[in-house]
N, C-alpha and C positions, 0 to 999 in steps of 0.2 A: 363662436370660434372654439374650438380642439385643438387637442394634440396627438401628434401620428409622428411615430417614431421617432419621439421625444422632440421634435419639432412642433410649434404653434401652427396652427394651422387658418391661415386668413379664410375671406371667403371662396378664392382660387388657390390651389395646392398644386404644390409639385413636389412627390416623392421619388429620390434616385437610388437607383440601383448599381454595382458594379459589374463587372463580367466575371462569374462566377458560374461552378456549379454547386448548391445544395440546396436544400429545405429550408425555411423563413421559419422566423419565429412564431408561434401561433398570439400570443399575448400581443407583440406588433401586429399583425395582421388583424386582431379585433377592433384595433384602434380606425386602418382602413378599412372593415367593415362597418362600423360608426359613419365615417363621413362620407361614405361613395353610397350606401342606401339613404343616407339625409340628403343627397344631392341630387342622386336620381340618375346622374349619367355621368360617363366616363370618358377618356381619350389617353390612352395608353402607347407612349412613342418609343420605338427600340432602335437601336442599327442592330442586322441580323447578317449573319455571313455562313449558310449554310457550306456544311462539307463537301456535300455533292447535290443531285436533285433526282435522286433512287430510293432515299429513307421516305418512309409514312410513318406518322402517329410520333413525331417528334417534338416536344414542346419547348418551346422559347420561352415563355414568360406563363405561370398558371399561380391561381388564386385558387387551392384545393384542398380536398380532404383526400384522393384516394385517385388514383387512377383512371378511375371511371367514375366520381363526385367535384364538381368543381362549379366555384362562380364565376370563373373567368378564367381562359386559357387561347393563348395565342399560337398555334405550332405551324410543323411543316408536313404537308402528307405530298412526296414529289416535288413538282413545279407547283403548287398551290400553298399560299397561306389559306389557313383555318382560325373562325374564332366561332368558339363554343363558350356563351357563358347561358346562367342561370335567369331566367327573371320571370314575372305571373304569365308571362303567353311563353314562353321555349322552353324545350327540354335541353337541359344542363351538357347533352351527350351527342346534338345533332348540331353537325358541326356548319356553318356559313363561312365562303370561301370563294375566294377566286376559281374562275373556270380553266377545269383544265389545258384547253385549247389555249387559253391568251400565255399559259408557262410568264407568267410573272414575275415567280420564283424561282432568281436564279443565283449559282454559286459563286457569288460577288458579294461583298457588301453593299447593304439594302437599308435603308431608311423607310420605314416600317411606322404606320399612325393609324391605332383601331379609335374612331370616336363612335360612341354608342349618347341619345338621349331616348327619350319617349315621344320626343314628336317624329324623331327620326329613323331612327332604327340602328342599327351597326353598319358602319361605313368604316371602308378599308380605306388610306392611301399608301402608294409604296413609292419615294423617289422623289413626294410632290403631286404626284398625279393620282386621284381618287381611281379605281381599280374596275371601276362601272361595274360593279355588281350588286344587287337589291337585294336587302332583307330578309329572305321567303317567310320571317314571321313579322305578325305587327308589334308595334312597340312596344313593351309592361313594362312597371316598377322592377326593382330590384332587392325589393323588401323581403323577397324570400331566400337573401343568400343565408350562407352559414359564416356564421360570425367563429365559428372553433379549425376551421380551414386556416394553413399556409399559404405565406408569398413567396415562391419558389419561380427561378430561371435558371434556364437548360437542367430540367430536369425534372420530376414528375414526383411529389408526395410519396412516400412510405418505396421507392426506389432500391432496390439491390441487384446490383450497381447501377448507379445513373444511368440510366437510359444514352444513348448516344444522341446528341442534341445540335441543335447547328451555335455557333458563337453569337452571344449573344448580351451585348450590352443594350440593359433598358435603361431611358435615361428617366422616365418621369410618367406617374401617373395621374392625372389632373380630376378634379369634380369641380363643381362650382356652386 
């Protein structure tokens, strides 16, 4: 057992967020770098309430260093959620997402659940309902994120001015 943002941390966690926009702590954010590479896998749950469904490259919730560096980032590109994280098979930058055709994402409030492990890969669901869309990588560790990255929602690392983002409360991010 740890602690993550000044909470104990059992062997299930759940860290929340508010609805906000800015940049996380980095010192916090080490702490969940610590226990989400000890654990190996994630599941990340938001309600998302985009503005419209015409923005791309808008982030909801991102674990980064930089714009284009991140171990984990949730956004909006259109009608499509995206998650792009880090791990030993993906590159940090290509993103996995709902198909454009199914338009998923839409300018409602959204209940929003990315689970990522290594047996399985990154699975969406939005609503309740998993998003049928597969992996296109297989599953790695998560050993190679960067422990000196922020925990930032609606809005994107080193930002001037915030990015325009859809609303976005995360409630919790789990390992086990």
């Amino acid at each position: 057992m740890g602690h993550c943002f000044g909470r104990r941390l059992p062997e299930r966690t759940e860290l929340h967020g508010s609805c906000r926009q800015g940049p996380g702590s980095t010192s916090n954010s080490q702490k969940l770098h610590t226990f989400l590479t000890a654990s190996g896998e994630y599941s990340l749950e938001a309600w998302v309430a985009p503005g419209n469904i015409t923005q791309e490259d808008a982030r909801i919730v991102t674990y980064s260093g930089s714009a284009s560096t991140r171990n984990l980032t949730l956004s909006q590109s259109l009608q499509r959620y995206e998650v792009l994280h880090r791990s030993t098979t993906s590159d940090e930058n290509t993103p996995f997402g709902t198909q454009d055709a199914d338009m998923l994402l839409q300018a409602t409030l959204q209940h929003v659940v990315v689970n990522y492990s290594p047996g399985t890969g990154r699975q969406i669901f939005i609503n309740g309902e998993p998003s049928g869309d597969v992996d296109p990588d297989s599953a790695g560790l998560l050993s190679e994120w960067d422990d000196s990255f922020a925990w930032c929602w609606a809005t994107k690392p080193m930002a001037t001015p915030p990015g325009k983002a859809p609303f976005a409360w995360w409630r919790s991010i789990t390992g086990r």
